[in-house]
N, CA, C and O atoms as CSV, one atom per row, in Angstrom:
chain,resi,resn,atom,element,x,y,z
A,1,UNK,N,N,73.563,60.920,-53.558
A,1,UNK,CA,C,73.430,59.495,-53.329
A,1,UNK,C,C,72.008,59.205,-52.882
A,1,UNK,O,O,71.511,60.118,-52.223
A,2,UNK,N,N,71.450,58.433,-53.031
A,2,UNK,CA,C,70.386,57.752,-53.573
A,2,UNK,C,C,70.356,56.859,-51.397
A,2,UNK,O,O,71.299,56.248,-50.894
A,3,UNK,N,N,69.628,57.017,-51.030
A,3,UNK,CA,C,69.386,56.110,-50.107
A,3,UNK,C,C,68.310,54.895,-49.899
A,3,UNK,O,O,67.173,55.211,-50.249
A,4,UNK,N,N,68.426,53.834,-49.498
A,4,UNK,CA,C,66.796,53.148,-49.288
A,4,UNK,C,C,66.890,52.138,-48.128
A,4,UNK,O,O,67.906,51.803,-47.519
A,5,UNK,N,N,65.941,51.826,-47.991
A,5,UNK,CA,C,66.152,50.830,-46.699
A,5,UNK,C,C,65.196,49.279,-47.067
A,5,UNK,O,O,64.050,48.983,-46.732
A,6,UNK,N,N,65.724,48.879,-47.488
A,6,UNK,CA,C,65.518,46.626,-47.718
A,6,UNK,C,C,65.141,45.679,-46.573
A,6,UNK,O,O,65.497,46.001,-45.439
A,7,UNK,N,N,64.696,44.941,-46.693
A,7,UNK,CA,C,64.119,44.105,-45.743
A,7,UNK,C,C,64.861,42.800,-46.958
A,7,UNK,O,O,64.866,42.778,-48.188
A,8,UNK,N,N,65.433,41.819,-45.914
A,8,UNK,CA,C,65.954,40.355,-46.693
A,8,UNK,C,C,64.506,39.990,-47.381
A,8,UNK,O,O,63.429,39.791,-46.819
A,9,UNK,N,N,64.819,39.968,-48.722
A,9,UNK,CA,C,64.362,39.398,-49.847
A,9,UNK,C,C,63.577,40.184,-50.633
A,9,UNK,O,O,62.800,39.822,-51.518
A,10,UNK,N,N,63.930,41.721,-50.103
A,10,UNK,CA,C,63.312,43.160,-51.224
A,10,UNK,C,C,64.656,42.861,-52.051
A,10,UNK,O,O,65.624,42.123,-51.872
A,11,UNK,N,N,64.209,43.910,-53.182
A,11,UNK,CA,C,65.194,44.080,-54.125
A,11,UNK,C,C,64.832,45.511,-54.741
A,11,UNK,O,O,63.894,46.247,-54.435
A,12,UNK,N,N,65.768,45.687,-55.628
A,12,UNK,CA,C,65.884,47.206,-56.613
A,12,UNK,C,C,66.432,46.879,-57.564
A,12,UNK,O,O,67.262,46.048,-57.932
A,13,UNK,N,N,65.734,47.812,-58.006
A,13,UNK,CA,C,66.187,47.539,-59.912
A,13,UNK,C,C,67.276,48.892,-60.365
A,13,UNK,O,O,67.049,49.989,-59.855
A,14,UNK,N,N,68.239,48.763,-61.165
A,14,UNK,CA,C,68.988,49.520,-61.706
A,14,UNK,C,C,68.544,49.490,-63.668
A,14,UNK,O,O,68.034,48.470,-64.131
A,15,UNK,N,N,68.734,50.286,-64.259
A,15,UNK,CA,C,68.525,51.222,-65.478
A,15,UNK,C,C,67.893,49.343,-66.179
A,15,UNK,O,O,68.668,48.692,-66.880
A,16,UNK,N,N,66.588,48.828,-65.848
A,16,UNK,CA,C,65.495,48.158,-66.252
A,16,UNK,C,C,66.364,46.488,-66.062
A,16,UNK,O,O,65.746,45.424,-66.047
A,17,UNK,N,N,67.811,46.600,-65.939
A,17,UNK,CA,C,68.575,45.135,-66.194
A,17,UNK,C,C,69.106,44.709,-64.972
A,17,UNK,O,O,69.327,43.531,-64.693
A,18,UNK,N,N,69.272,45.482,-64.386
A,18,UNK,CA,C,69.974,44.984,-63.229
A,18,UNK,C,C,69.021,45.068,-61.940
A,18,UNK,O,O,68.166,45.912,-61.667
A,19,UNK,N,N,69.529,43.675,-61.073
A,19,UNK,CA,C,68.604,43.350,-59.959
A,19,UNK,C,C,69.781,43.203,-58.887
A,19,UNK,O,O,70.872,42.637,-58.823
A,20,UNK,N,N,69.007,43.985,-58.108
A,20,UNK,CA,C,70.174,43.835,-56.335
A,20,UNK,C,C,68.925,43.466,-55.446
A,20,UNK,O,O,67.868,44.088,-55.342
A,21,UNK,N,N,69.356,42.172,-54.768
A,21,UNK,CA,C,68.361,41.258,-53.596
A,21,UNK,C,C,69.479,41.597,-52.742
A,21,UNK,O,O,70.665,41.598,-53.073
A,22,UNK,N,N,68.718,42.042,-50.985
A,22,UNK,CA,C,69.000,41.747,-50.349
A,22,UNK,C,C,69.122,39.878,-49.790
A,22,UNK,O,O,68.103,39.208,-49.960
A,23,UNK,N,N,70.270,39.237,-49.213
A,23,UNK,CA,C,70.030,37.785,-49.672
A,23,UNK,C,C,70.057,37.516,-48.164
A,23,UNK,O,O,69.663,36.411,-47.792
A,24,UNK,N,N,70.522,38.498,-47.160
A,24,UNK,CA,C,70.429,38.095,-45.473
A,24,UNK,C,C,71.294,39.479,-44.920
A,24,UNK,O,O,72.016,40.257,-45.544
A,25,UNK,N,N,70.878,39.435,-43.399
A,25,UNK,CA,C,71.573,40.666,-42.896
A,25,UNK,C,C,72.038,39.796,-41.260
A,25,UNK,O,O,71.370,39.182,-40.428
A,26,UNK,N,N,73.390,40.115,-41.368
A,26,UNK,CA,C,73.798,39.082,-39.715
A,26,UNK,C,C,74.705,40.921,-39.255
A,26,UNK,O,O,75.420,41.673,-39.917
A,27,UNK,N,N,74.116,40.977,-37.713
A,27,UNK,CA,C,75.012,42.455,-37.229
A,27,UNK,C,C,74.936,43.283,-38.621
A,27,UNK,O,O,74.008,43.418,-39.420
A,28,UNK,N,N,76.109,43.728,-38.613
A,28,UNK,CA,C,76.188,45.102,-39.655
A,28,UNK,C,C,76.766,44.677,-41.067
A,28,UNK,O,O,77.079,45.427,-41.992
A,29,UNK,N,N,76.849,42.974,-41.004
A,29,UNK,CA,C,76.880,42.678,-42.360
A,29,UNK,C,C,76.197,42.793,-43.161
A,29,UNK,O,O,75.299,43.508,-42.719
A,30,UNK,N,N,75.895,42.420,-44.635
A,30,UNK,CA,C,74.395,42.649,-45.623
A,30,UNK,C,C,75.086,41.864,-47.123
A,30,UNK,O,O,75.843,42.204,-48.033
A,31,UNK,N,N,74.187,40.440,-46.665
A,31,UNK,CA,C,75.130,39.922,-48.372
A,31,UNK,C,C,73.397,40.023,-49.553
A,31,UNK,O,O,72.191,39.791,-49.473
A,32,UNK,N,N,74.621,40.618,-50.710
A,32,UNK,CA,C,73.211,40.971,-51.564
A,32,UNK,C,C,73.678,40.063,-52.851
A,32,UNK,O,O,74.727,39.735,-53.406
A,33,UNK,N,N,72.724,39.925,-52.944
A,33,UNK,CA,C,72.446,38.732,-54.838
A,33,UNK,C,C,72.383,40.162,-55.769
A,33,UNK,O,O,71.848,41.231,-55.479
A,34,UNK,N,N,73.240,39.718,-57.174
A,34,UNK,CA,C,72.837,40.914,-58.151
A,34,UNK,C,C,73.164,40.096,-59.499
A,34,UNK,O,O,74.097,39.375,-59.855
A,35,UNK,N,N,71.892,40.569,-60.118
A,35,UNK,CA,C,71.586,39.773,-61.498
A,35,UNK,C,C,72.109,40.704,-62.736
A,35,UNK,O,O,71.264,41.559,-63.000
A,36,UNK,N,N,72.815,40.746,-63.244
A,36,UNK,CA,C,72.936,42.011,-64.509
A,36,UNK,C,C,73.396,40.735,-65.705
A,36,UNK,O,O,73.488,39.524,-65.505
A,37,UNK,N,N,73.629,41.493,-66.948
A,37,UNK,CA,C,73.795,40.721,-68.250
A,37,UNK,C,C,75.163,40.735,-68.443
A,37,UNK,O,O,75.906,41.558,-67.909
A,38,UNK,N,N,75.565,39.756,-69.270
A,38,UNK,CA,C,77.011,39.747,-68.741
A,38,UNK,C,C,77.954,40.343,-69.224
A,38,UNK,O,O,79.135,40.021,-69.353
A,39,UNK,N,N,77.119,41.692,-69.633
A,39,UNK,CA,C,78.226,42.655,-70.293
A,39,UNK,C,C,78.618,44.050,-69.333
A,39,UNK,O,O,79.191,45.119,-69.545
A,40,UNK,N,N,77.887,43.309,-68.029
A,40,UNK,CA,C,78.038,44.440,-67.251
A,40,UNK,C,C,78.889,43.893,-66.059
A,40,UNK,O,O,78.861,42.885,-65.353
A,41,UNK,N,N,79.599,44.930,-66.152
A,41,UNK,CA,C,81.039,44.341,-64.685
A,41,UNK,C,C,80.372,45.013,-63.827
A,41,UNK,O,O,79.831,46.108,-63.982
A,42,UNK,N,N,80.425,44.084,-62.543
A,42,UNK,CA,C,80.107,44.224,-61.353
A,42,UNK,C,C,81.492,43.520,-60.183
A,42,UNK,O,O,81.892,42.373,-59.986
A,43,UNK,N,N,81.853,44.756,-59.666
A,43,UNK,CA,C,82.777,44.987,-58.418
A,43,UNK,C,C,82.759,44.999,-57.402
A,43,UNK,O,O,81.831,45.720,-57.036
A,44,UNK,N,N,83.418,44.486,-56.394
A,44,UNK,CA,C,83.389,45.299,-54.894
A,44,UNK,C,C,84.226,46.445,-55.711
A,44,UNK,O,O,84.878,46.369,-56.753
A,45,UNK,N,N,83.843,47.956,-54.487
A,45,UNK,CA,C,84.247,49.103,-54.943
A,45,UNK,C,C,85.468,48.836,-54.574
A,45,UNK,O,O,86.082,49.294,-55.537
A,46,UNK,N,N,86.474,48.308,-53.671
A,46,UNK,CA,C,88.180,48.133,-53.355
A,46,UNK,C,C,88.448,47.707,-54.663
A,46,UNK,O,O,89.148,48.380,-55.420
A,47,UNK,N,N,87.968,46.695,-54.968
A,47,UNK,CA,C,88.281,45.815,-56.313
A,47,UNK,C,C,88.626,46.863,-57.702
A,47,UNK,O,O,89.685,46.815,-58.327
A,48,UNK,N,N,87.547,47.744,-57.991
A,48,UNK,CA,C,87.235,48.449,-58.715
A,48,UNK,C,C,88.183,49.256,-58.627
A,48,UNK,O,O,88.733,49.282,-59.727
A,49,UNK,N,N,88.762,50.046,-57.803
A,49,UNK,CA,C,89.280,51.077,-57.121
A,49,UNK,C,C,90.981,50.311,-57.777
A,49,UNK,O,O,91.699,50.754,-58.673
A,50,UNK,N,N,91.136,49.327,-57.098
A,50,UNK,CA,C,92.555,48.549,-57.082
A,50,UNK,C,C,92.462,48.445,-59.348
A,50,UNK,O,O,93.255,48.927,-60.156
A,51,UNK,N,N,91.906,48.093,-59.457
A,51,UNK,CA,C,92.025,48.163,-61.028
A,51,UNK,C,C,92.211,49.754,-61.712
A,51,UNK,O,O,93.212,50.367,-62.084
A,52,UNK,N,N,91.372,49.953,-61.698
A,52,UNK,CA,C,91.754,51.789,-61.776
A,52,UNK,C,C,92.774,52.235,-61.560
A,52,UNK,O,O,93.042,53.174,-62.310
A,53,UNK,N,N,93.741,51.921,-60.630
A,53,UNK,CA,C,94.696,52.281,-60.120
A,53,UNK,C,C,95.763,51.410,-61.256
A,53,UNK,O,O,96.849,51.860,-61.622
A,54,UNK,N,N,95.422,50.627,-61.520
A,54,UNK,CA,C,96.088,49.405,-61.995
A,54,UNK,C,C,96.760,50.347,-63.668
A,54,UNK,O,O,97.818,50.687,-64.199
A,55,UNK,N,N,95.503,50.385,-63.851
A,55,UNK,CA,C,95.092,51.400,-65.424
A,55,UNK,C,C,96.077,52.613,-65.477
A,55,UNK,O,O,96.893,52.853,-66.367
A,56,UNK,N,N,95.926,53.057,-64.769
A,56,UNK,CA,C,96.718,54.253,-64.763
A,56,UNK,C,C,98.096,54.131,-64.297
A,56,UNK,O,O,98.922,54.881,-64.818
A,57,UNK,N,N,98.437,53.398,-63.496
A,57,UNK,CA,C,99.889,53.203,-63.582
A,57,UNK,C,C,100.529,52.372,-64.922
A,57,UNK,O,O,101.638,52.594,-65.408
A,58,UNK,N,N,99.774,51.591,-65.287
A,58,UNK,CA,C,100.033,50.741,-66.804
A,58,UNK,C,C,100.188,52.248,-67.938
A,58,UNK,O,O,101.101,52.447,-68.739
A,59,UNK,N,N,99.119,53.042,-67.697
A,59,UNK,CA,C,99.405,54.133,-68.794
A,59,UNK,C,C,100.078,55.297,-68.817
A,59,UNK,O,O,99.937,56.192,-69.649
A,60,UNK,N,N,101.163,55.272,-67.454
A,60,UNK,CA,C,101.998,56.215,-67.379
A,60,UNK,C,C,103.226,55.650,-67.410
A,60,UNK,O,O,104.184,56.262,-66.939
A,61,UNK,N,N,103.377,54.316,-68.010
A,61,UNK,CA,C,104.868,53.944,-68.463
A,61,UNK,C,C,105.142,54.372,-69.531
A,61,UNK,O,O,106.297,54.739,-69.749
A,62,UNK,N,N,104.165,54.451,-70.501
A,62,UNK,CA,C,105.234,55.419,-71.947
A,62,UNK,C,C,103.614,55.989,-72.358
A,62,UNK,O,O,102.540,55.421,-72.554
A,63,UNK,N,N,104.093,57.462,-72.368
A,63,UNK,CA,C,103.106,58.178,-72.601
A,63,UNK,C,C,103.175,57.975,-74.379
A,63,UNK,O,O,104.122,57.482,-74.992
A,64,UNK,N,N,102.016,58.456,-74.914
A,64,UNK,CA,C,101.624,58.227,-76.456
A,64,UNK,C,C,102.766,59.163,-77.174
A,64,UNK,O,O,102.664,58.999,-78.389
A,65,UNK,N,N,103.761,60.037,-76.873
A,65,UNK,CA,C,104.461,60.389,-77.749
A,65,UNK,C,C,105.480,59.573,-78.101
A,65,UNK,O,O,105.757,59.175,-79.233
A,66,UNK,N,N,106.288,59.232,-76.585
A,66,UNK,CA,C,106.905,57.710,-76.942
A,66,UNK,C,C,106.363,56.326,-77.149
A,66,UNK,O,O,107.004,55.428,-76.603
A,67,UNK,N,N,105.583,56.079,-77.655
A,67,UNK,CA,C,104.464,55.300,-78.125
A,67,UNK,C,C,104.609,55.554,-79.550
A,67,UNK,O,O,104.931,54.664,-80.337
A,68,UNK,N,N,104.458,56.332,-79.773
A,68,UNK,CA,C,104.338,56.701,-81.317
A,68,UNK,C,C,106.145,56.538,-82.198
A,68,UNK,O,O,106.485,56.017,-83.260
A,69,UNK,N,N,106.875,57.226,-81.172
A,69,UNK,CA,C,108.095,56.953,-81.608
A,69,UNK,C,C,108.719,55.992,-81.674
A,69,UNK,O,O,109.893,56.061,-82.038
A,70,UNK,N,N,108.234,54.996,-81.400
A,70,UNK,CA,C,108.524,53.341,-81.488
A,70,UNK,C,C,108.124,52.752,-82.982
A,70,UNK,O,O,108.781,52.117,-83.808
A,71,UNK,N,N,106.629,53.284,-82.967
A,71,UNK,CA,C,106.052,52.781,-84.185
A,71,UNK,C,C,106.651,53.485,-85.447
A,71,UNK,O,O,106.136,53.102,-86.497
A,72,UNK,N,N,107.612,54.417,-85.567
A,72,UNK,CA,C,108.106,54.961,-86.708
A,72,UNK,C,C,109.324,54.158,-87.299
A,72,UNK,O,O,109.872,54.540,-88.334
C-alpha cells in the first residue's frame, strides 16, 4: 500500500484519469472530491464490499450445470 500525506486542496492522480482532492479535514474526518470518466465505478469500500457479496450469493443459486439444464 501506497502511503501519502495531503494538505486540503492537494490532490493525486490515479493511472493519468482519475483525480482525488483532498476537499477539507474536520478531527479524523477527510472528505475528498474524485473526478474519473464515467466508465469508472467509484465506491465507498463497505459499498463495494456489500455488492461483491451481493454477486456471489446471486451466483450460488444455480450453479452453471443447472443452468444449462434448463436451457435444454
Amino acid at each position: 500500500m501506497l502511503a501519502l500525506s495531503r494538505k486540503k486542496g492537494e490532490a493525486l492522480i490515479i493511472n493519468n484519469d482519475v483525480e482525488i482532492t483532498v476537499l477539507e479535514v474536520k478531527g479524523e474526518q477527510v472528505k475528498l472530491g474524485i473526478n474519473a470518466p464515467k466508465d469508472v465505478a467509484v465506491y465507498r469500500k463497505e459499498v463495494y464490499d456489500q455488492i461483491q457479496e451481493a454477486n456471489k450469493a446471486a451466483s450460488n443459486v444455480a450453479g452453471v450445470e443447472e443452468l444449462a439444464d434448463l436451457l435444454k
